[in-house]
Each structure stands twice: as structure tokens, then as C-alpha cells.
C-alpha positions in Angstrom: -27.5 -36.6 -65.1 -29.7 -39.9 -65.6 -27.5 -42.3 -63.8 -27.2 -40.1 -60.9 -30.0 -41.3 -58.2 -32.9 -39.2 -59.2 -32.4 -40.1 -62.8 -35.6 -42.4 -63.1 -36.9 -39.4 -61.5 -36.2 -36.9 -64.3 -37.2 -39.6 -66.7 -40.7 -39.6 -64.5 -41.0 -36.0 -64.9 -40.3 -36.4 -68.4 -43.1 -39.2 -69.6 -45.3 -36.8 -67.7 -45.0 -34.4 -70.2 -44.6 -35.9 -73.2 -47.7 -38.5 -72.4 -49.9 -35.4 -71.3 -48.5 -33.5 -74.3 -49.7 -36.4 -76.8 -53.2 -36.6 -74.9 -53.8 -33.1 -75.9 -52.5 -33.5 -79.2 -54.7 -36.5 -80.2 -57.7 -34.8 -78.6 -57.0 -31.5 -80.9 -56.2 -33.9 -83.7 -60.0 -35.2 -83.1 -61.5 -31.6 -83.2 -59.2 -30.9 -86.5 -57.2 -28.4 -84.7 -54.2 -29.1 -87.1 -51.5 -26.4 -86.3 -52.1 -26.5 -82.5 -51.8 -30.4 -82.8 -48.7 -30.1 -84.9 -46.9 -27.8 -82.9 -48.0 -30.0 -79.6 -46.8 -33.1 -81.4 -43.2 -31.5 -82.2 -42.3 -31.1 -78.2 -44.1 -34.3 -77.5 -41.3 -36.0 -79.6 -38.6 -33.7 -78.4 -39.1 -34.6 -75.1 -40.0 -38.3 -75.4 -36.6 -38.7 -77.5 -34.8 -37.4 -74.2 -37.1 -39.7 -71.8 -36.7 -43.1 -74.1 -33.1 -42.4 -75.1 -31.8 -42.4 -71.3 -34.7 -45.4 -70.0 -33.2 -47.3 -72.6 -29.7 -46.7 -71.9 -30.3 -47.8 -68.3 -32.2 -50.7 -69.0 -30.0 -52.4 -66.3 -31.9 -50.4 -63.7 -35.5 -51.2 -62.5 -35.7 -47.8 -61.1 -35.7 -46.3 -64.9 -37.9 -49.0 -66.3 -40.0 -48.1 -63.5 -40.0 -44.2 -63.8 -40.5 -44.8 -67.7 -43.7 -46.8 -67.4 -45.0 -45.0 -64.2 -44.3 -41.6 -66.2 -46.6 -43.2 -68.7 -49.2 -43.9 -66.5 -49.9 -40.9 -64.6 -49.0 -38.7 -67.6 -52.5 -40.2 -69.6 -53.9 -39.0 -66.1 -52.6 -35.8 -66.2 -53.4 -35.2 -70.0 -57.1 -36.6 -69.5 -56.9 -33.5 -66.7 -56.3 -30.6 -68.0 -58.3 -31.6 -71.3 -61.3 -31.8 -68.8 -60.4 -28.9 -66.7 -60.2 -26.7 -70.3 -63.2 -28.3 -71.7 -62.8 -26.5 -75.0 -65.0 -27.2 -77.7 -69.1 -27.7 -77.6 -71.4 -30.6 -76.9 -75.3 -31.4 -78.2 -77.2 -32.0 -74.7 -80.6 -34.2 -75.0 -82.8 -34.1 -72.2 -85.6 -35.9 -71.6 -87.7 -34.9 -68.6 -91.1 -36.4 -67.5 -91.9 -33.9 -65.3 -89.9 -30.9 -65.7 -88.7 -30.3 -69.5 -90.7 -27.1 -69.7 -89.2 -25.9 -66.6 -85.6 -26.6 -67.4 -85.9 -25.3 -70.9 -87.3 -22.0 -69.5 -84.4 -21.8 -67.0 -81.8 -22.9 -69.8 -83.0 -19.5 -71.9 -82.8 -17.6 -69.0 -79.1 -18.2 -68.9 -79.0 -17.4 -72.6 -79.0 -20.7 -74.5 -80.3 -22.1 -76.8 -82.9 -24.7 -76.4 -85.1 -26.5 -78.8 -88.2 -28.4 -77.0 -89.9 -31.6 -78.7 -92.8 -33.7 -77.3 -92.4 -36.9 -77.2 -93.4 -40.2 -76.0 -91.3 -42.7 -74.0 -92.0 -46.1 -72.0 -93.6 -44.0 -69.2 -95.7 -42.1 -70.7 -95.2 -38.5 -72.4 -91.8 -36.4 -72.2 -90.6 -33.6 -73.1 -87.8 -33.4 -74.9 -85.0 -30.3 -74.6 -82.2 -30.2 -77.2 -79.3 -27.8 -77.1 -76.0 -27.0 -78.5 -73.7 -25.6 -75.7 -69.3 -25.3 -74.9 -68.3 -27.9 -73.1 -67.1 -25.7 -70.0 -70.6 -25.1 -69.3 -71.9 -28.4 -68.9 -72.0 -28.4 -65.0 -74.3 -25.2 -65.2 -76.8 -27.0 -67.1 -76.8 -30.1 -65.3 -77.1 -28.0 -61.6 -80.3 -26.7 -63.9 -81.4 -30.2 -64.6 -80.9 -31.5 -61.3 -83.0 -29.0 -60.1 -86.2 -29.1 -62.2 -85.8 -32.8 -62.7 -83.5 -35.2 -61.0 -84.4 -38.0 -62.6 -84.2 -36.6 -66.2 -82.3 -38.7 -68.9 -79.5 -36.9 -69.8 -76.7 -37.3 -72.8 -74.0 -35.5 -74.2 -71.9 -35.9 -77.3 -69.6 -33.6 -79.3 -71.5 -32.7 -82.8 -69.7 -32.8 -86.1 -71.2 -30.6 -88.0 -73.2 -26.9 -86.8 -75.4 -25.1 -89.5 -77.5 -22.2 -88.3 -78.8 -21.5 -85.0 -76.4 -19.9 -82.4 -74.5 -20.8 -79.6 -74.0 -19.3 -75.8 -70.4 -18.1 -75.2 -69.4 -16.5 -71.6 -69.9 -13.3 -73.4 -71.8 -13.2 -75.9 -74.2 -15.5 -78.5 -72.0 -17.0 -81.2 -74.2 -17.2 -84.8 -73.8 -20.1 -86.7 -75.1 -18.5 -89.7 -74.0 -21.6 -92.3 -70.6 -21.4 -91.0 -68.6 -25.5 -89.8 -68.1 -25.9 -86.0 -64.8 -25.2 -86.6 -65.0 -22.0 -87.9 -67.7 -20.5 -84.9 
């Protein structure tokens, strides 16, 4: 099947997978996601012993060097992707507003999360500072909120390491922290 013409094809299709496969599997691996990761990692090797085994018996063909590495390519693409598009797991957002930190903290509550404010002080003058611990798939929502109460607002998100106390908007409901690891909430 992988010297017949659409055999660098197949072997494509094949890096695809297995590239967007490992993607996921090191992201999971990164939020210690273990069994998930494991079992991810198991077809990521089954399938990338099929794609290497046949690029590399065809190594007299450009075409299947070609699908190989191009499979490679676009499957980091479509593994970055669909991580993004599921946008499991939660981020801290810090904004700092000049002008409208009381306003987009009101607004974030309203939508049910949590938000922490701070005064502060930066190089222009006085800020106000809006903490919150939110998943990841609703970042957009809170940064439509930011952009409209303050587009000028510095904004950052990271993933935190460790959650203790406090609680945490879901779609459906607020998830209590209680004591309990980020992992376990």
C-alpha cells in the first residue's frame, strides 16, 4: 500500500496523527494528566511505528521524505488546534486597568467569577488591580468584558500551579476549592 502513488500520502495522514497525538500528550503530561497522557502516548507510537517504518523503507522517494516531514509539520499545527479549541484546564487573569478596574470587576461577578480587586500604583498614576482564577475556555468572555470597560487595560494570563481555597466559575456551576490541588477541582 505505501509504494503505490498515494503512499507518501498515507504516510501524511499518518504524521498528522501521531504529531497531533504527541502535542496533546505532552500538554496533558504538563497538567499531570498521567493515564490520559499514557494512553495518548500508546497510539502515538503505534501509529508513528507504521508512518517511520514505510518513510524509511522508501527513502529512495522524495515524495515519502516529503509526506514524512510535511506530516510533521502541519500535525504540531493541528495538535496546537484542537488543544486551543478544547482549552481545558484554568488560567490566573491579572488586570490592571487605569480607568475601568471597578467596572470590569463588577461585570466579571455578574457573570459569576471570582474576582479579587487590589489598589495599586503604576508609572501612570493609580490602578486598579483585578485578580481572578478562571477555565481556560472562558478567556474570550473576559477579555470581550475588558475590552469593554477598558481597552487599554494590561492584561496577563498564566496557568497556576497550585489552587488552595477560594472557588472557581464552571459553565454550570461554582467549583470550591476548599484546600483541595488544581488537579483534584
Amino acid at each position: 500500500m505505501f509504494a503505490l502513488p498515494w503512499g507518501p500520502f498515507v504516510i501524511f495522514c499518518l504524521r498528522i496523527c501521531d504529531v497531533s497525538l504527541d502535542t496533546m500528550r505532552v500538554l496533558l503530561v504538563v497538567r499531570s494528566k498521567r493515564g490520559v497522557a499514557a494512553i495518548l502516548g500508546f497510539f502515538q507510537a503505534l501509529i508513528w511505528i507504521f508512518a517511520v517504518g514505510n518513510a524509511v523503507k522508501h527513502l529512495d522517494s522524495w515524495w515519502h521524505i516529503f509526506g514524512y516531514a510535511a506530516g510533521f509539520g502541519v500535525g504540531t499545527l493541528v495538535g496546537i488546534t484542537i488543544e486551543n479549541a478544547l482549552a481545558f484546564g484554568l488560567s490566573t487573569i491579572r488586570i490592571v486597568s487605569q480607568h475601568g478596574g471597578v467596572e470590569i470587576a463588577e461585570a466579571l461577578r455578574e457573570r459569576g467569577y471570582g474576582v479579587t480587586e487590589i489598589p495599586g500604583f503604576g508609572r501612570e498614576g493609580r490602578v486598579e488591580i483585578i485578580n481572578s482564577v478562571v477555565q481556560r475556555q472562558h478567556l474570550d468572555d473576559i477579555m470581550s468584558i475588558v475590552e469593554k470597560w477598558d481597552p487599554n487595560a494590561f492584561v496577563t494570563a498564566e496557568e497556576p500551579r497550585i489552587l488552595r481555597g477560594g472557588s472557581v466559575a464552571s459553565r454550570r456551576n461554582l467549583i470550591q476549592l476548599g484546600g483541595r490541588r488544581k488537579s483534584e477541582a
